[in-house]
C-alpha positions, 0 to 999 in steps of 0.5 A: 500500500502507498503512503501518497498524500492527496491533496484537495484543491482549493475552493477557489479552484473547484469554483472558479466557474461560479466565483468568477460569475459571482464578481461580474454580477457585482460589477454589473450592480455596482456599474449600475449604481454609479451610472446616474446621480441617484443610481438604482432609483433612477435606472428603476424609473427609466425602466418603467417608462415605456411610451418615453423611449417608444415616442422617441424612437417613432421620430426618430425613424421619421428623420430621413437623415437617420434613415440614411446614416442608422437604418431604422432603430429597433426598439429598445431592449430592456438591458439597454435602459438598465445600461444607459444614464438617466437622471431624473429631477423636478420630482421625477417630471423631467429627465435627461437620459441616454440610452444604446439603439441598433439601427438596420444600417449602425449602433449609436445612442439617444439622447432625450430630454423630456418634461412629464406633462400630466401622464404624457412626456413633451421632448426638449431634445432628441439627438442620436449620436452614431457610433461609426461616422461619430455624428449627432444628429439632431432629431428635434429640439424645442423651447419648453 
């Protein structure tokens, strides 16, 4: 009979799968808190506002000159709001945000400062910025 010592591995080496998985998910948390001024409770309200990011992106794909840098924008996903920035005030009547589009033609990202009138969102500002050409493209821009 042999007198081999067996050596266990270490916890970190059985689980290395699941510890790794583990500090990506607390990057996420953490990169999601930092993203806007108040955080979490921001990216939370951004989330649910569904008609603001729809309304946008409908004028957005009337603008000829997205259609012809970004090809129609697809709507927008729901990790993409939790990636983008936003920033509520005026309590939470108005917001600037930013969220990542996929056009049929490019990427970039849009640009939206709103009022909440009542139950419906009046646009100060849609812009959409390209990722390739690295363009801003103003999409409407009001006085409010």
């Amino acid at each position: 009979m042999d007198n081999d010592v067996v050596q266990k591995e270490s916890w970190i080496k059985k689980n290395w799968k699941w510890f790794s998985a583990g500090c990506l998910f607390v990057l996420f948390i953490v990169s999601i808190s930092v993203n806007s001024g108040k955080g979490i409770s921001d990216m939370a309200q951004a989330y649910t506002e569904n008609s603001l990011y729809k309304n946008a992106i409908h004028q957005a794909n009337s603008n000829t000159r997205i259609l012809e840098v970004m090809g129609e924008i697809k709507p927008i996903d729901k990790l993409a709001i939790i990636e983008g920035n936003a920033s509520y005030s005026n309590n939470n009547n108005s917001v600037d945000l930013s969220v990542r589009i996929e056009g049929s033609k490019g990427r970039g990202k849009l640009n939206i400062s709103a009022i909440k009138k009542g139950t419906e969102w009046e646009y100060k500002k849609i812009t959409v910025r390209t990722k390739n050409s690295k363009e801003e493209i103003t999409v409407l821009k009001s006085d409010l």
